[in-house]
N, C-alpha and C positions, 0 to 999 in steps of 0.2 A: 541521599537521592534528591536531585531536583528535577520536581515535578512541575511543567508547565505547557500550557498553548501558546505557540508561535506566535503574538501578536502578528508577525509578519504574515504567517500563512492564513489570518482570517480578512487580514486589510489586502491582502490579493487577491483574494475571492470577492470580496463586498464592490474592491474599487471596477471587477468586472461586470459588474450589473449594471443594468438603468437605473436612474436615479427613483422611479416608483417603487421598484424592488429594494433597491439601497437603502434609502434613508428610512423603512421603517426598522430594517435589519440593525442600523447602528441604532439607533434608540433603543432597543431591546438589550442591545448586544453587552451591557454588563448582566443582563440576567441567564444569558444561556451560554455564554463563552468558557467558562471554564468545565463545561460537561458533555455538549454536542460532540458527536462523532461526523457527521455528514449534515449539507446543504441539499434540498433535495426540489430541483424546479420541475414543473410536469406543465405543459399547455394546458391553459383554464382549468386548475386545478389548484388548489392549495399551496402555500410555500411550504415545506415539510423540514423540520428540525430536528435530526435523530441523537437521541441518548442511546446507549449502549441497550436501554429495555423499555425505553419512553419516548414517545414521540410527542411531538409539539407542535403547534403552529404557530403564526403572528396574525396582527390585524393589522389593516392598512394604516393604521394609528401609531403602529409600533408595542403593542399589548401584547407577550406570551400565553399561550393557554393550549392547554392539552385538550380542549374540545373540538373536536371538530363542524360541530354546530355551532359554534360561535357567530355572531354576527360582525361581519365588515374583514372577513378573511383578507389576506395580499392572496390576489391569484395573480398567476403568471400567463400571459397574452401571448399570441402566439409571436406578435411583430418582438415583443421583449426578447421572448426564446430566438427570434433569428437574432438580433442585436447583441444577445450574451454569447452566442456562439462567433460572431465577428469578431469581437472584441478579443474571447478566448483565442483565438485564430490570428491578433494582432491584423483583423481587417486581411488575411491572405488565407485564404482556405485550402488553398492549394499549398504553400508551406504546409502544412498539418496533414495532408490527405493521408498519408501511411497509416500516423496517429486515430487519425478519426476513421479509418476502417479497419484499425485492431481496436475501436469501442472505447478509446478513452485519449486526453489529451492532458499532458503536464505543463502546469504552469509554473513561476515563483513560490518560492518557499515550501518545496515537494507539496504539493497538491495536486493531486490525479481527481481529473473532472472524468468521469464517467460516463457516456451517453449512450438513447437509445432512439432509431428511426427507422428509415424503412430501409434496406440494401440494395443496392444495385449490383448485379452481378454481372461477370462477363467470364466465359468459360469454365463455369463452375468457381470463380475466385470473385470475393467483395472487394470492387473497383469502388464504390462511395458509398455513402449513408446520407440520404434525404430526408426532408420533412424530418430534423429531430424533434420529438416530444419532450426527452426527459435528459435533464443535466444534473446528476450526483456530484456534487465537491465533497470529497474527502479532506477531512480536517486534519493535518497535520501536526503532530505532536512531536517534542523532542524530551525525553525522559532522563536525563545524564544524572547516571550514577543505578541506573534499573535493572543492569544487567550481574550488578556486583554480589549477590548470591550464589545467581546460577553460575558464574565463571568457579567457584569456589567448591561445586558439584562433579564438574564433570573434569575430562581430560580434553581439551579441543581439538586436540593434534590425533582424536580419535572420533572426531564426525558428532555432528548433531543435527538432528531435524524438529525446529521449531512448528509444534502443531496449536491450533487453536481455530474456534469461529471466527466471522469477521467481524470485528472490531474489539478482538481479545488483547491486541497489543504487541504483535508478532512482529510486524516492521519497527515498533519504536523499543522492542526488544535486541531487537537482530540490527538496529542501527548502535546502541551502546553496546552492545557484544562486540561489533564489528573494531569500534571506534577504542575499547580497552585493549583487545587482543591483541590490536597493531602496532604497542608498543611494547612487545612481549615476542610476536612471530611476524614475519612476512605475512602481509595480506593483502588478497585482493578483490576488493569488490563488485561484483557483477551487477550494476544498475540498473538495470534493462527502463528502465519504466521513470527514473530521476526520482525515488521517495525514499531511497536510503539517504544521499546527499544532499538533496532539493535541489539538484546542478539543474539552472538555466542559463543556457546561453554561456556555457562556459564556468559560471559561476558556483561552488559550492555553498549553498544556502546553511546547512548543519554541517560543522566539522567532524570529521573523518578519521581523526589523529592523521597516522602514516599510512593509512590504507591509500595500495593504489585503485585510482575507480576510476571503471571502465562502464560512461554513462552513455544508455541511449542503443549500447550493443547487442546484440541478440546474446543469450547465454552464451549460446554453444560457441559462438567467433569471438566474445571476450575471452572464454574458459580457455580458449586455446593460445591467443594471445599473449593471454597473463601465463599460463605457463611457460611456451618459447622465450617470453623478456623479461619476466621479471620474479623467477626463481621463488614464488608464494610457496609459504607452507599450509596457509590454511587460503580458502577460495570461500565468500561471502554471496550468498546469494538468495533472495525472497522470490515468493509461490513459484515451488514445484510442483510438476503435474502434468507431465505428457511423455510423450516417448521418449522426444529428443532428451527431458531429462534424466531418462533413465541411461541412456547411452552415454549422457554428459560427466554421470556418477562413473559406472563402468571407465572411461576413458582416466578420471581426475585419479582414482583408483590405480591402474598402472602409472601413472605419474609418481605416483605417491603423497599426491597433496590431497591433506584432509578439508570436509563440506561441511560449513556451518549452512541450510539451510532454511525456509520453514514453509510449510501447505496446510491447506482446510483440511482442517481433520477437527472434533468432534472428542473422536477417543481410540483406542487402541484397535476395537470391533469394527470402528469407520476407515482407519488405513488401513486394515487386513480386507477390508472387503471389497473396495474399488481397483480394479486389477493393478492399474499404473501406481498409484501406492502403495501395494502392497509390492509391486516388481520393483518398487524405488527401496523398501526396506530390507528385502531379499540381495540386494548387489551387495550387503555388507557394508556401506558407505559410513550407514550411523550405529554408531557404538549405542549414542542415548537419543532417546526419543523423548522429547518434553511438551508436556502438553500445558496450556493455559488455562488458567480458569476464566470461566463465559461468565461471572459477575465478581465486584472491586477495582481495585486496583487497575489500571492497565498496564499489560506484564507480568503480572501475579500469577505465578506457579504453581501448577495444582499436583502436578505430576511427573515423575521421570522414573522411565525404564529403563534399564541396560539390558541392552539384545538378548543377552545371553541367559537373562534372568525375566525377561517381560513373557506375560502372561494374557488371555484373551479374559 
């Protein structure tokens, strides 16, 4: 297994800040790079470094420290926040508007920036988000070679739904899943969001093997897609969890193509008890249910059920 942080995906993040924010961040940046999960900007507020169970700060110095009483914190200005949001935006805001009123916006080296502001609405549906406060980067990992136990567990040509917290490891699970199986079965994968492949602008950032990906697509119009051209046996796709994916199961199901998926779950008691999860385990889609464990490793296995045998 090689385990590492995208140097790419954190020099795409850094290089879209102001330079106040920047340059204390690379001066630090050999001491929190290989453990941060997320970048986290808030107006006049702290710059926030998250571990998987610890959080962090900087000082405008470039100093880590888990106090947050510290003296000479980096806070973030609101003029910076509009600036990182231009930038993110490649200076067009209007390019982005879909993205940034479904709350998040992908950039190079699959990184999903995350954000939060006020809504603007128009007929009951969010036409834009103003005033944003807060800008989460997710940190991108590529794990190749993490998936090669659990392929050895299960049967995939019989479904699986990848469960865990967030920042259990679920996408850079279900990206080496993705990425071995496709030279084994037809596959195809549903990118909705670019953080399986890191595709910008055309470009796969992580290779894929033979997977075909379908980036940028809504599930349900890729699912369908990939079925009519390109004859998958297995169909690839990260966070389930609404209706449409429960219909998307149902439909992939008479097809007969099997779902490696994965969703917030917790544990067995957490998918059985939110309705849409528990209707997504009810279609019969997944044979095994795997759960991740919430500290180690990321990707680390805590758990797997087969339907037939799982228990509350």
């Amino acid at each position: 297994m090689v385990k590492r942080l995208d140097k790419k995906s954190l020099d795409c993040i850094l290089e879209r800040l102001p330079d106040r924010l920047r340059i204390p961040l690379e001066r630090a940046r050999s001491a929190y790079e290989d453990k941060i999960t997320e970048i986290v900007l808030r107006v006049d507020a702290p710059v926030c470094l998250y571990e998987r169970k610890r959080l962090y700060f900087i000082t405008d110095s470039g100093y880590l420290t888990d106090s947050a009483y510290a003296d000479h914190l980096l806070i973030t200005s609101s003029k910076e926040m509009e600036q990182t949001v231009l930038r993110l935006c490649d200076y067009s805001i209007y390019a982005f508007q879909n993205e940034i009123n479904s709350g998040f916006i992908t950039i190079e080296g699959g990184v999903r920036v995350g954000l939060c502001g006020k809504a603007v609405m128009t007929q009951g549906d969010i036409t834009n988000i103003r005033d944003i406060s807060t800008l989460s980067f997710r940190v991108a990992r590529d794990v190749s070679g993490c998936a090669t136990s659990l392929i050895g567990k299960l049967d995939p040509l019989k479904g699986a739904l990848i469960c865990g917290i967030p920042g259990s490891g679920k996408t850079t699970l279900i990206r080496d899943l993705a990425r071995q199986l496709s030279y084994r079965y037809r596959v195809s994968a549903l990118d909705e969001r670019g953080e399986l492949s890191a595709s910008y602008r055309g470009k796969a950032g992580y290779p894929l093997g033979l997977c075909d990906v379908y980036s940028g697509y809504p599930k349900g119009i890729a699912a369908n897609c990939a079925i009519r051209s390109m004859a998958p046996e297995i169909i690839v796709c990260d966070e389930m969890g609404d209706q449409t994916d429960v219909d998307l199961l149902l439909y992939s199901m008479r097809c007969g193509v099997a779902f490696i998926a994965t969703s917030h779950a917790s544990s067995m008691q957490d998918l059985r008890r939110r309705e849409i999860t528990s209707k997504m385990i009810n279609t019969g889609a997944f044979r095994y249910i795997v759960f991740l464990s919430s500290g180690g490793d990321v990707g680390k296995i805590d758990k797997i059920y087969e339907m037939c045998d799982a228990r509350d």
